[in-house]
PyMOL Python script that loads the backbone (N, CA, C, O; Angstrom):
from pymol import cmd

cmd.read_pdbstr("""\
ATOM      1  N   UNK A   1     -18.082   6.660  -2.035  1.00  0.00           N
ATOM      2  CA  UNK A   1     -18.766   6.589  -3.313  1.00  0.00           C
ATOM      3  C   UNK A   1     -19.436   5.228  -3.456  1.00  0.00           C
ATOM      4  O   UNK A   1     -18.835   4.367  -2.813  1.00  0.00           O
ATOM      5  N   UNK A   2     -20.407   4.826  -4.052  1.00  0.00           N
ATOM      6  CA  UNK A   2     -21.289   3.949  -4.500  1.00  0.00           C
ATOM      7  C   UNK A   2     -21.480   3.943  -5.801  1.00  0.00           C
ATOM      8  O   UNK A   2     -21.681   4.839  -6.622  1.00  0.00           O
ATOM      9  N   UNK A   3     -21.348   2.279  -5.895  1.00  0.00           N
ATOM     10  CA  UNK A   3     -21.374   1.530  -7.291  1.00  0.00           C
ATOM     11  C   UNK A   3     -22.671   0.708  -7.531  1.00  0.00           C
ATOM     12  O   UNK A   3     -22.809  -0.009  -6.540  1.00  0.00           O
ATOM     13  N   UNK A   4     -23.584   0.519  -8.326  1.00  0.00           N
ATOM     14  CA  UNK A   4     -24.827  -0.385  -8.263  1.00  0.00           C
ATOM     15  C   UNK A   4     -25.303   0.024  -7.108  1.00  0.00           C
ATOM     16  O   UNK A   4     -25.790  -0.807  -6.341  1.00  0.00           O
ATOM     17  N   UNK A   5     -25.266   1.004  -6.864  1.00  0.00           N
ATOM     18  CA  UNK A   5     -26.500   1.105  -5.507  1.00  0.00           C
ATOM     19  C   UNK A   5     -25.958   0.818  -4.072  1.00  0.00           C
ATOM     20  O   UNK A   5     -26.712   0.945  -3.107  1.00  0.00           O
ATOM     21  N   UNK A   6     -24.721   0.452  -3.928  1.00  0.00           N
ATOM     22  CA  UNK A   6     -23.484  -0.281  -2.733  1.00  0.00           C
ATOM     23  C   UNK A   6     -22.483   0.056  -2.742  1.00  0.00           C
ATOM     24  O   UNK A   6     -21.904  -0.004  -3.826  1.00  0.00           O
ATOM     25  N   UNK A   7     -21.918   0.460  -1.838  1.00  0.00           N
ATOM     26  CA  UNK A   7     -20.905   0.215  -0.956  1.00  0.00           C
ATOM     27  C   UNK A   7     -20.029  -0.663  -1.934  1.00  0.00           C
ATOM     28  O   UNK A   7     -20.354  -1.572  -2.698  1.00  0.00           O
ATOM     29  N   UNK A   8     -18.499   0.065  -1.581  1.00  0.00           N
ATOM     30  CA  UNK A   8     -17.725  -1.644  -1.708  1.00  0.00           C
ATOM     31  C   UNK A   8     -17.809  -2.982  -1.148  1.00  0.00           C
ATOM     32  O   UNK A   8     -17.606  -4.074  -1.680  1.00  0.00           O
ATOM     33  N   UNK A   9     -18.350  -2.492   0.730  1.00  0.00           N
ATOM     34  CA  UNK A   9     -17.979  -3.605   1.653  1.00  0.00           C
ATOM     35  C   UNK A   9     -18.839  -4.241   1.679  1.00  0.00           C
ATOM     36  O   UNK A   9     -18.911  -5.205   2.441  1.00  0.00           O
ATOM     37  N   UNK A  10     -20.511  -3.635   0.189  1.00  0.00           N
ATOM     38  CA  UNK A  10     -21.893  -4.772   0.461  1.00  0.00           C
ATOM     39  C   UNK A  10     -21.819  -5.086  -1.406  1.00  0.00           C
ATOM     40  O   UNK A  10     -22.835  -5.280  -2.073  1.00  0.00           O
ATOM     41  N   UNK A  11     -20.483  -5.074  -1.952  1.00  0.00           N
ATOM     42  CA  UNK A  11     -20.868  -5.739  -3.331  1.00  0.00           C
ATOM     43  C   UNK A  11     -20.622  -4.690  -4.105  1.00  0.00           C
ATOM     44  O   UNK A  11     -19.862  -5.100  -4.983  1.00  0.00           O
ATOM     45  N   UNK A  12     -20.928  -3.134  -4.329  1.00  0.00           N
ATOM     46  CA  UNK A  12     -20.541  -1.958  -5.087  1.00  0.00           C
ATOM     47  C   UNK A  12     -19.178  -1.909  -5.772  1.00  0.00           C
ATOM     48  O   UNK A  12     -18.540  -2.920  -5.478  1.00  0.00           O
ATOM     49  N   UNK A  13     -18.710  -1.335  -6.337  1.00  0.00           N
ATOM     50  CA  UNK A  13     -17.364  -0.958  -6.432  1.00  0.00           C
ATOM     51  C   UNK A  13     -17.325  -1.937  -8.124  1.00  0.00           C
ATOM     52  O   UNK A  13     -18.327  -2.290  -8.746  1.00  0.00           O
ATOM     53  N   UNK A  14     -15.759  -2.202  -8.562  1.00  0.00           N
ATOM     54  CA  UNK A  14     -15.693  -1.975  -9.894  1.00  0.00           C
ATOM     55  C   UNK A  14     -15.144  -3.535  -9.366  1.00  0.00           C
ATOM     56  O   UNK A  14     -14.503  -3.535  -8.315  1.00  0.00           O
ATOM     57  N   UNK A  15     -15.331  -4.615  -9.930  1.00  0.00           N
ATOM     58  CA  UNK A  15     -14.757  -6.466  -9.500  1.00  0.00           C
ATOM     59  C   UNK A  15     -13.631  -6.494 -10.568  1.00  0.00           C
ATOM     60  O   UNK A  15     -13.737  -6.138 -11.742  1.00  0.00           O
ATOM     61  N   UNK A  16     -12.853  -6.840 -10.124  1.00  0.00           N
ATOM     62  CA  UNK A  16     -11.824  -7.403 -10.445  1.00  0.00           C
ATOM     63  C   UNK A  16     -11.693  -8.235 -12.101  1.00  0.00           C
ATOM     64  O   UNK A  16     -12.465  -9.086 -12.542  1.00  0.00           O
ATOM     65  N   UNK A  17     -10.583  -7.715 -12.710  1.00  0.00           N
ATOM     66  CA  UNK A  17     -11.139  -8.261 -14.311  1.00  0.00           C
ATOM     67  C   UNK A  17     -10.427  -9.152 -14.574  1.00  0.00           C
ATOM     68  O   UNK A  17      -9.819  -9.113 -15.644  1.00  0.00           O
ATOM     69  N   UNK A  18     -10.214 -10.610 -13.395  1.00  0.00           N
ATOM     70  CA  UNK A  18      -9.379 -11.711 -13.498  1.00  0.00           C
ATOM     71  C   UNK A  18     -11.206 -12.659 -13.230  1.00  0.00           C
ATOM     72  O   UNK A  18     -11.962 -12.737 -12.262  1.00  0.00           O
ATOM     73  N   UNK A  19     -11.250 -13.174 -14.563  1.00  0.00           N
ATOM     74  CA  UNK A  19     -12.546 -14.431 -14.401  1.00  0.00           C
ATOM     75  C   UNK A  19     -12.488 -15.025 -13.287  1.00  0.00           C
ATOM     76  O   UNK A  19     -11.487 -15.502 -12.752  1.00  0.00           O
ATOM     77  N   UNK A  20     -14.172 -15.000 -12.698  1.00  0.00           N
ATOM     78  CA  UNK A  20     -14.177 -15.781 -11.218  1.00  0.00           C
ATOM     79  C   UNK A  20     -13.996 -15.165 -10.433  1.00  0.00           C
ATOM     80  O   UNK A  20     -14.324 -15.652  -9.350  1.00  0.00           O
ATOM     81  N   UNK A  21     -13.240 -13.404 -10.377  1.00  0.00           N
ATOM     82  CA  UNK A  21     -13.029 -13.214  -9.066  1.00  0.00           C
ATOM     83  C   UNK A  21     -13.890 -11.797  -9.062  1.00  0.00           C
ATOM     84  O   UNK A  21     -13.871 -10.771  -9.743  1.00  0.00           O
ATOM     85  N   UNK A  22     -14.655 -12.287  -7.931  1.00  0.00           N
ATOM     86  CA  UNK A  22     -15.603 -11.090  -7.177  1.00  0.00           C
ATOM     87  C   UNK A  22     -15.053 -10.174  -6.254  1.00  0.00           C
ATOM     88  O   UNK A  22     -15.912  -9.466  -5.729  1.00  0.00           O
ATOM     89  N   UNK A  23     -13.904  -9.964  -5.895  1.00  0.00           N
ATOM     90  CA  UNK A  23     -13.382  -9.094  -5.040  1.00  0.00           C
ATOM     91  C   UNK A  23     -13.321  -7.601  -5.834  1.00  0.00           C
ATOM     92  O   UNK A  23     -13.600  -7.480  -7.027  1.00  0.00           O
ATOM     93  N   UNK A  24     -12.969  -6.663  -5.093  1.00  0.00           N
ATOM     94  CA  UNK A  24     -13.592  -5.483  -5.439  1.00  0.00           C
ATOM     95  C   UNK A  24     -12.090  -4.848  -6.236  1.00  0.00           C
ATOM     96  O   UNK A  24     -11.122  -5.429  -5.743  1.00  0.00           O
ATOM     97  N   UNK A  25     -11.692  -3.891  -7.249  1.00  0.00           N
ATOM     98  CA  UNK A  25     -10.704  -3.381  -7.839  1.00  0.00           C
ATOM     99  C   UNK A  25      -9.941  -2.724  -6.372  1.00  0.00           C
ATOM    100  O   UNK A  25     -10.427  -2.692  -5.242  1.00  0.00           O
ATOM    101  N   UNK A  26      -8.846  -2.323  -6.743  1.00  0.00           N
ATOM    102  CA  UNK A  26      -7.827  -1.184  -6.128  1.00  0.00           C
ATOM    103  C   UNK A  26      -6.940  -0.449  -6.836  1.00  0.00           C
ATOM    104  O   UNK A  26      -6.545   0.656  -6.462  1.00  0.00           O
ATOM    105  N   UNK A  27      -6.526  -1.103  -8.050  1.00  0.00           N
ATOM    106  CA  UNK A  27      -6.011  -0.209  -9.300  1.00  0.00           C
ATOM    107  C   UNK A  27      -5.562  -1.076 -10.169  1.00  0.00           C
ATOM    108  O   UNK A  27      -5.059  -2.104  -9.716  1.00  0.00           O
ATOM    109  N   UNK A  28      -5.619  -0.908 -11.438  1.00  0.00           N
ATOM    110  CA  UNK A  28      -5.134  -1.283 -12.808  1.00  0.00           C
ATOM    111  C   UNK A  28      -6.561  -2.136 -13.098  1.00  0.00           C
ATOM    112  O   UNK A  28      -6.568  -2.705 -14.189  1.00  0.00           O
ATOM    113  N   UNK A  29      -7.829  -2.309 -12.228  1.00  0.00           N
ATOM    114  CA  UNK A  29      -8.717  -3.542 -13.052  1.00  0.00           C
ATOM    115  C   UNK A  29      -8.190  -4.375 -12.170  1.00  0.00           C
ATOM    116  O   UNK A  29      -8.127  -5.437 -12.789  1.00  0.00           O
ATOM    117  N   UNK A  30      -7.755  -4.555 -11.061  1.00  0.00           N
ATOM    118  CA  UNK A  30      -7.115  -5.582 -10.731  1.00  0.00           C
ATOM    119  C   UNK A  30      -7.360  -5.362  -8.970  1.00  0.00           C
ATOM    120  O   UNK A  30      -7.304  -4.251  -8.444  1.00  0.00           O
ATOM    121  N   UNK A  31      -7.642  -6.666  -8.196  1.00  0.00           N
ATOM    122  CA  UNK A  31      -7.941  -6.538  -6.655  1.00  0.00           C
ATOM    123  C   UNK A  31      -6.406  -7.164  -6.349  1.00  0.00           C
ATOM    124  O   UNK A  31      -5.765  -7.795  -7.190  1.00  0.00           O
ATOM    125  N   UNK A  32      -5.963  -6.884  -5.050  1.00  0.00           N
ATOM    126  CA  UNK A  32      -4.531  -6.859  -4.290  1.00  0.00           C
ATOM    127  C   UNK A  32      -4.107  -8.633  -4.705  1.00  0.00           C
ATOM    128  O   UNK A  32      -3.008  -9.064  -5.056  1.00  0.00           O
ATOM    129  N   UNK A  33      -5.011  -9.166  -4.570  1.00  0.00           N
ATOM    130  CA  UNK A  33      -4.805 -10.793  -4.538  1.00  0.00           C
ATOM    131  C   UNK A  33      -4.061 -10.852  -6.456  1.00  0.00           C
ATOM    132  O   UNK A  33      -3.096 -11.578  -6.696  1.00  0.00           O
ATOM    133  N   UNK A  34      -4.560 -10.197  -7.299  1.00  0.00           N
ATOM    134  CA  UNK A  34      -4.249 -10.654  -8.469  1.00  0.00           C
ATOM    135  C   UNK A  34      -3.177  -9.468  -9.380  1.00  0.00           C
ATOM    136  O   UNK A  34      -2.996  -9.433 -10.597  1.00  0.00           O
ATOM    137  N   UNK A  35      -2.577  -8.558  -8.306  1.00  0.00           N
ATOM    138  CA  UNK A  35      -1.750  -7.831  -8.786  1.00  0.00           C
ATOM    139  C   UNK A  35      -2.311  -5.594  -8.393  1.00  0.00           C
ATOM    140  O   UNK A  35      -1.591  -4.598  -8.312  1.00  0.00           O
ATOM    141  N   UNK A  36      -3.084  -5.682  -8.332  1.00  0.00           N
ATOM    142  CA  UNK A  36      -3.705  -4.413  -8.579  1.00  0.00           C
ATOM    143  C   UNK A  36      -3.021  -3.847  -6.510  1.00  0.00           C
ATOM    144  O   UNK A  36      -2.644  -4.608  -5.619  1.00  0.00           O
ATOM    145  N   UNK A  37      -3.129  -2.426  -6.488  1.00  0.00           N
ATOM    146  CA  UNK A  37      -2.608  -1.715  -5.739  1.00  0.00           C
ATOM    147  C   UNK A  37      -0.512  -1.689  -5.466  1.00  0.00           C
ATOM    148  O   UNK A  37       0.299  -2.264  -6.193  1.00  0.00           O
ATOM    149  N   UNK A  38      -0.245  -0.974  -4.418  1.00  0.00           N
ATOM    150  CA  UNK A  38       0.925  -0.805  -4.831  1.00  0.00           C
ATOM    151  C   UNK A  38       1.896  -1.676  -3.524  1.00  0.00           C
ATOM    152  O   UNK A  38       1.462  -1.442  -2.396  1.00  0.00           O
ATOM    153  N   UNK A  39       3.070  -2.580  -3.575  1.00  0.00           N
ATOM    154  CA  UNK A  39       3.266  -2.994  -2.976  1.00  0.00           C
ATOM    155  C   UNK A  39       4.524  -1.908  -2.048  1.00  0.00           C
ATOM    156  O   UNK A  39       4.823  -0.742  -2.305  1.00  0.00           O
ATOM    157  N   UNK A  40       5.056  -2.802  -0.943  1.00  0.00           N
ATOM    158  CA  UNK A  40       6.056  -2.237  -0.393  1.00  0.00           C
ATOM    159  C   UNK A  40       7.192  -2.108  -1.427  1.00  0.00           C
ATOM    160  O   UNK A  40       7.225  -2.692  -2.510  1.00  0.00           O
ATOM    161  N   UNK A  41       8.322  -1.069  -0.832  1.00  0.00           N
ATOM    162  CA  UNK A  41       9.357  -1.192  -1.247  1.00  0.00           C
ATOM    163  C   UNK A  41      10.746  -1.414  -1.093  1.00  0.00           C
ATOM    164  O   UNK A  41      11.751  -0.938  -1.622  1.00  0.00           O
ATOM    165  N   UNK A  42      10.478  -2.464  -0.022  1.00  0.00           N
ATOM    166  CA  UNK A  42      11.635  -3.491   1.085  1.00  0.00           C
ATOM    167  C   UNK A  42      11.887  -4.315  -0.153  1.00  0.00           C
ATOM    168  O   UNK A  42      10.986  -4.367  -0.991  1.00  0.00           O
ATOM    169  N   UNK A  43      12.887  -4.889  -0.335  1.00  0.00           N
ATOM    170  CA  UNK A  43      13.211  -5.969  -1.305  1.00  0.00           C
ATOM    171  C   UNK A  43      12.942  -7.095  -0.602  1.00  0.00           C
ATOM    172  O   UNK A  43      13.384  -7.466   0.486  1.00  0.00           O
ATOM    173  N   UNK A  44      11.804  -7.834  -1.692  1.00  0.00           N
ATOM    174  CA  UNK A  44      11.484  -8.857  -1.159  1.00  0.00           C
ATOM    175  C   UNK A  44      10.011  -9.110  -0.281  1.00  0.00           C
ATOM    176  O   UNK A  44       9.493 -10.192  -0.004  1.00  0.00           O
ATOM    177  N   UNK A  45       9.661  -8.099  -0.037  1.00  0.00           N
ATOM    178  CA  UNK A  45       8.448  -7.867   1.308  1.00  0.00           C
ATOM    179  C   UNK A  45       7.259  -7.433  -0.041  1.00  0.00           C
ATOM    180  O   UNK A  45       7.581  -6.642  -0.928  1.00  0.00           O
ATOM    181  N   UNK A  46       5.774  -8.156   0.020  1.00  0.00           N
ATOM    182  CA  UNK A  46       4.778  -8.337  -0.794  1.00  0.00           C
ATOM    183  C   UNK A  46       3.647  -7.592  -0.768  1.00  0.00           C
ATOM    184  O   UNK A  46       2.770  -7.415  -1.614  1.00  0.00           O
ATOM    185  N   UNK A  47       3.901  -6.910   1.062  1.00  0.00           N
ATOM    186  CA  UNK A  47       2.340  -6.137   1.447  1.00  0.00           C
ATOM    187  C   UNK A  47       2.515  -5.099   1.081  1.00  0.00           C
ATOM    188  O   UNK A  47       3.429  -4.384   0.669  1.00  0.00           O
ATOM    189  N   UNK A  48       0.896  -5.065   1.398  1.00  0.00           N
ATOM    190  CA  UNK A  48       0.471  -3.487   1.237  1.00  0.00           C
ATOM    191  C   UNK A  48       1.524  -2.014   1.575  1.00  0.00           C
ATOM    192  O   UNK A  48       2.160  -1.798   2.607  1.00  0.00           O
ATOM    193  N   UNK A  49       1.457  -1.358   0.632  1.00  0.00           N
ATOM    194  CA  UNK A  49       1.934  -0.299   0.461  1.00  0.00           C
ATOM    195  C   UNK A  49       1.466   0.944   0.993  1.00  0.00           C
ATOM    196  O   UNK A  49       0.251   0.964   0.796  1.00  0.00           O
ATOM    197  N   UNK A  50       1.922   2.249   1.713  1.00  0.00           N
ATOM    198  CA  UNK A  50       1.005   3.403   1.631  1.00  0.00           C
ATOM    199  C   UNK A  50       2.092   4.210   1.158  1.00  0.00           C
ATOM    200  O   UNK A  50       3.239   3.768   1.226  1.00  0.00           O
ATOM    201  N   UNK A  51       1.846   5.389   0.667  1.00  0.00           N
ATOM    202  CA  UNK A  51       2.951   6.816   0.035  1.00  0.00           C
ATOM    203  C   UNK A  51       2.964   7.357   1.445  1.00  0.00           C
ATOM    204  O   UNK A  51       3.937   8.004   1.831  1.00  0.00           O
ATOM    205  N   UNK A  52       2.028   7.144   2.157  1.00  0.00           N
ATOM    206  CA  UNK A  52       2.344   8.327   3.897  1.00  0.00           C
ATOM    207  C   UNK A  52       3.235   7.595   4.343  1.00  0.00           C
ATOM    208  O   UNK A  52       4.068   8.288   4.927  1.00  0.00           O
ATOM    209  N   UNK A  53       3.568   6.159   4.369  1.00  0.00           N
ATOM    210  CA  UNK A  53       4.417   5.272   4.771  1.00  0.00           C
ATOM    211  C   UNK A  53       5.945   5.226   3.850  1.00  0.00           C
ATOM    212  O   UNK A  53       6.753   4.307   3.981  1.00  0.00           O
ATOM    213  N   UNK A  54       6.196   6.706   2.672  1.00  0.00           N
ATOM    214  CA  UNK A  54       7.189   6.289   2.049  1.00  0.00           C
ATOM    215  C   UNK A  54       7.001   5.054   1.166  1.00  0.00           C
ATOM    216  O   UNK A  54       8.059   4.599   0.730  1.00  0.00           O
ATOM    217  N   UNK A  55       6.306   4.655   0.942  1.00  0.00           N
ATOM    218  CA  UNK A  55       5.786   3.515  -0.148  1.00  0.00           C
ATOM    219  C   UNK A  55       6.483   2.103   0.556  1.00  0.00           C
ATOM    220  O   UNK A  55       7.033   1.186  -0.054  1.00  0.00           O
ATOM    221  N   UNK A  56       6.284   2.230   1.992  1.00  0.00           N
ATOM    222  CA  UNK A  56       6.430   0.955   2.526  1.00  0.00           C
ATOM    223  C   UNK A  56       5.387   0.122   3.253  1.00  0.00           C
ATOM    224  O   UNK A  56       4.377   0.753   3.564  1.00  0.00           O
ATOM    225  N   UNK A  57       5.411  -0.833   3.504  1.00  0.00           N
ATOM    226  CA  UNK A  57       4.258  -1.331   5.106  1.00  0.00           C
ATOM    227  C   UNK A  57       4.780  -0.742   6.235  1.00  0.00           C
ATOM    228  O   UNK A  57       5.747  -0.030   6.509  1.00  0.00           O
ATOM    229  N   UNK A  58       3.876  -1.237   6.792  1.00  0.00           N
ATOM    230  CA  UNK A  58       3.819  -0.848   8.245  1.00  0.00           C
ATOM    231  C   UNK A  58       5.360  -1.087   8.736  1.00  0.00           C
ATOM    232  O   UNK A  58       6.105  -0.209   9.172  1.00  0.00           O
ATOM    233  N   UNK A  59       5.671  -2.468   8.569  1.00  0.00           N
ATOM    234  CA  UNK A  59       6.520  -3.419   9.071  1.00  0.00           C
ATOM    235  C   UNK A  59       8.023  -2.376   8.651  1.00  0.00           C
ATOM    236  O   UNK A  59       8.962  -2.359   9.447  1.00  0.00           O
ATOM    237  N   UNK A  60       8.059  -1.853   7.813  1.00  0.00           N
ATOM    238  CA  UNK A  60       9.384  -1.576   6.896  1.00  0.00           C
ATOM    239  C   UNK A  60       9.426   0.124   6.577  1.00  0.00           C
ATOM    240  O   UNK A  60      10.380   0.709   6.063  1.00  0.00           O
ATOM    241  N   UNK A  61       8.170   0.731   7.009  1.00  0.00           N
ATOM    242  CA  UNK A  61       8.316   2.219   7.241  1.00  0.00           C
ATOM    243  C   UNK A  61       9.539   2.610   8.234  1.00  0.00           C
ATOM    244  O   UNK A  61       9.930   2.042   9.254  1.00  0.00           O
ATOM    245  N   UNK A  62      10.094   3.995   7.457  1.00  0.00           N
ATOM    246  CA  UNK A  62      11.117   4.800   8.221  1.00  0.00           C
ATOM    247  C   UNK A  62      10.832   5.030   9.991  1.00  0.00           C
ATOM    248  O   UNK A  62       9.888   5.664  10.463  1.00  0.00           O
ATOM    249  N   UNK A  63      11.695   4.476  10.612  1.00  0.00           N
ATOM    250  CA  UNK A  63      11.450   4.737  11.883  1.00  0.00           C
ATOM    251  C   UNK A  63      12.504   5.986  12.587  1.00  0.00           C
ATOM    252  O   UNK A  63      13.728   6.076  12.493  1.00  0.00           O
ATOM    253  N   UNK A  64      11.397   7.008  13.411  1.00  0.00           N
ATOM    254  CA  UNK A  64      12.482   7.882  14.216  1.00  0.00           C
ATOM    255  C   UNK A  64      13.603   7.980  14.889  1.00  0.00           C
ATOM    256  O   UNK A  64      13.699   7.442  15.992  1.00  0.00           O
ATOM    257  N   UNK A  65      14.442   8.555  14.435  1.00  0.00           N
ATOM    258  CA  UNK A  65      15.302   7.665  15.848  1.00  0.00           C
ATOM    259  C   UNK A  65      14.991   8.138  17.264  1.00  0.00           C
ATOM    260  O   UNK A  65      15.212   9.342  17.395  1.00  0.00           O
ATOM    261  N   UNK A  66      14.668   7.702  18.048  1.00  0.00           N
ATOM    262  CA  UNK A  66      14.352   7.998  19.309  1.00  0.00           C
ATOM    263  C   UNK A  66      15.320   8.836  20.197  1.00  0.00           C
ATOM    264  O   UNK A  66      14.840   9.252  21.252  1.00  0.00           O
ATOM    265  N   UNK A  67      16.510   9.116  19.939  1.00  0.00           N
ATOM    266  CA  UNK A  67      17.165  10.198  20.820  1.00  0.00           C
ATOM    267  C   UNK A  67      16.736  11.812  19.905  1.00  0.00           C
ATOM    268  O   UNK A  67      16.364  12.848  20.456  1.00  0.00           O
ATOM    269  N   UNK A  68      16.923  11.611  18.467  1.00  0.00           N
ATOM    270  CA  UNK A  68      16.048  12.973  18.346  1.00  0.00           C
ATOM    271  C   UNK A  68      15.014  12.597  17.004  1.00  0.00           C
ATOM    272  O   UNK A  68      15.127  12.140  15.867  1.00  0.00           O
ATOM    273  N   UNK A  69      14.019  13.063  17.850  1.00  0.00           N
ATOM    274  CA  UNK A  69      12.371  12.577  16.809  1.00  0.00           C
ATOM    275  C   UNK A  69      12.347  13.763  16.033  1.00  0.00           C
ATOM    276  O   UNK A  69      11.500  13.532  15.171  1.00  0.00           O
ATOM    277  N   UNK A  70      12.783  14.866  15.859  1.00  0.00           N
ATOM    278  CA  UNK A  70      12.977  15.903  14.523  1.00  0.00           C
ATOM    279  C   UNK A  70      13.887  15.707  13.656  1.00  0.00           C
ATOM    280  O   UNK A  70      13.892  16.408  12.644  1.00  0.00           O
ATOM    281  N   UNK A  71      15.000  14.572  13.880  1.00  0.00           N
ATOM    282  CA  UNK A  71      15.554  14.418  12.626  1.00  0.00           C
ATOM    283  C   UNK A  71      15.174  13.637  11.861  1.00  0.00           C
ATOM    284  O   UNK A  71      14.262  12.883  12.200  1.00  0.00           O
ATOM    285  N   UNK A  72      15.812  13.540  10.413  1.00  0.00           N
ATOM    286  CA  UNK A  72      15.189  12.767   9.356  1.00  0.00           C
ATOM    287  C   UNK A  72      15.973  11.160   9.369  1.00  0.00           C
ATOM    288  O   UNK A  72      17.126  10.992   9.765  1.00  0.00           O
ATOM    289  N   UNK A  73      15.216  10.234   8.930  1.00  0.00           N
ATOM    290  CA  UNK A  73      15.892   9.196   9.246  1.00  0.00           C
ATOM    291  C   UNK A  73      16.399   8.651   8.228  1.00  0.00           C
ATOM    292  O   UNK A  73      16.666   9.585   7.471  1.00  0.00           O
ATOM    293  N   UNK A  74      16.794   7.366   7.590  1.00  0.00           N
ATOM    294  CA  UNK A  74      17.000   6.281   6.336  1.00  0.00           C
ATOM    295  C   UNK A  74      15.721   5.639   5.990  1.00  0.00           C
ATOM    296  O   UNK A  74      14.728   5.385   6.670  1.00  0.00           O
ATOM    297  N   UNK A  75      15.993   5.455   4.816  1.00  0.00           N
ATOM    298  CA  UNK A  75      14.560   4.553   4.419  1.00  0.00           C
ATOM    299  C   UNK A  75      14.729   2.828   4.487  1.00  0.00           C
ATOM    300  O   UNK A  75      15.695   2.225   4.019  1.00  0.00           O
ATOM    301  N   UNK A  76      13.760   2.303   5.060  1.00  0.00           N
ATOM    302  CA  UNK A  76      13.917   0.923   5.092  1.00  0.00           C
ATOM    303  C   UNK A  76      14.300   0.309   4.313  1.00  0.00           C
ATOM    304  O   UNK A  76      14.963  -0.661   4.679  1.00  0.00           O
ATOM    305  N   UNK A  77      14.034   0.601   2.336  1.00  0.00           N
ATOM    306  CA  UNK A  77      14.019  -0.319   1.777  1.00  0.00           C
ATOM    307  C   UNK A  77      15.188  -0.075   0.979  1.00  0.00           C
ATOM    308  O   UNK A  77      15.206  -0.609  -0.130  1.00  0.00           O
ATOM    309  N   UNK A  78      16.398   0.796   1.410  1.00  0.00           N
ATOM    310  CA  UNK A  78      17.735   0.550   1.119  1.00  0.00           C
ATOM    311  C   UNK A  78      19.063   1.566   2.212  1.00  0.00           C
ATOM    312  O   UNK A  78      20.259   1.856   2.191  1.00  0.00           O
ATOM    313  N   UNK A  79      18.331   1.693   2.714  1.00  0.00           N
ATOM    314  CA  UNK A  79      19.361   2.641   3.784  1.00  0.00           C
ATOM    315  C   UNK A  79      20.353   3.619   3.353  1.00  0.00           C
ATOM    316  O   UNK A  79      21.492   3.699   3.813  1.00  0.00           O
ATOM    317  N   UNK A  80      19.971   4.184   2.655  1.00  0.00           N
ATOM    318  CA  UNK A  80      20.637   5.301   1.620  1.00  0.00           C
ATOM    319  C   UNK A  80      19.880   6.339   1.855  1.00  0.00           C
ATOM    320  O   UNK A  80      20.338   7.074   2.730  1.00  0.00           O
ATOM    321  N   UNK A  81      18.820   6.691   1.363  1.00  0.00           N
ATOM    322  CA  UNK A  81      18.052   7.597   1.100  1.00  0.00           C
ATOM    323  C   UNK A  81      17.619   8.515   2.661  1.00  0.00           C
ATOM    324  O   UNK A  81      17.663   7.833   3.685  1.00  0.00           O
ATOM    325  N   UNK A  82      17.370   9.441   2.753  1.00  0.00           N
ATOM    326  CA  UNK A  82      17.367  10.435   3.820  1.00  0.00           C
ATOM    327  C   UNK A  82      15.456  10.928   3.645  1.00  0.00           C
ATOM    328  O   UNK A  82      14.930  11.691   2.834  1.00  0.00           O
ATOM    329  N   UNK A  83      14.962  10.270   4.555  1.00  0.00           N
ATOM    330  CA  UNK A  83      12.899  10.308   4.674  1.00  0.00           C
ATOM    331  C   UNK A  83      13.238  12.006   5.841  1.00  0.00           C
ATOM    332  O   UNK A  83      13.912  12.340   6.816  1.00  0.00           O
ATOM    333  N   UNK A  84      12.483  12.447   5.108  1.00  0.00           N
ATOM    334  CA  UNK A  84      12.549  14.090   5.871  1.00  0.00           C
ATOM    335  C   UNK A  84      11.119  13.404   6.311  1.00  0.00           C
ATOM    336  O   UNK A  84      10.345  12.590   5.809  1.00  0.00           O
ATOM    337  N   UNK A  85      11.214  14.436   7.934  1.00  0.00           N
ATOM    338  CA  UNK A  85       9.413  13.421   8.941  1.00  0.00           C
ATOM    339  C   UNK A  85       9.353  14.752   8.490  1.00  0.00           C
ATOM    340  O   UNK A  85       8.319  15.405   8.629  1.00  0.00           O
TER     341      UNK A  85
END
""", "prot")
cmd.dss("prot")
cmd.show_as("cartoon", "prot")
cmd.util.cbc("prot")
cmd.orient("prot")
């Protein structure tokens, strides 16, 4: 989608509603630097988030266990919870 005629990655898109900052939104009005998008959910860990990732990073997503890759594993960000792959 296009904003003003652009792209996000040439200036388009909705800027950030913290004065001074030209970076582009990701959610709430707000770009990643000033609060907006969703973080991990490792205690303690700041990055980027995805829901395909279980709402973790990269770093802290559910890993398979390697003797059997069809079972379901624990979730990184408290080792309780049971991530069906």
């Amino acid at each position: 989608a296009k904003s003003r005629g652009l792209c996000w990655s040439h200036g388009g898109g909705t800027k950030c509603s913290v004065a001074d900052c030209q970076k582009t939104t990701i959610s709430k009005g707000l770009c990643w630097t000033h609060g907006g998008g969703k973080r991990c959910a490792f205690v303690g860990c700041k990055r980027p988030a995805s829901q395909s990732k279980h709402n973790c990073c990269a770093k802290h997503q559910p890993k398979r266990p390697k003797s059997s890759p069809k079972l379901p594993s624990t979730c990184s960000s408290c080792d309780i919870c049971i991530v069906p792959i």
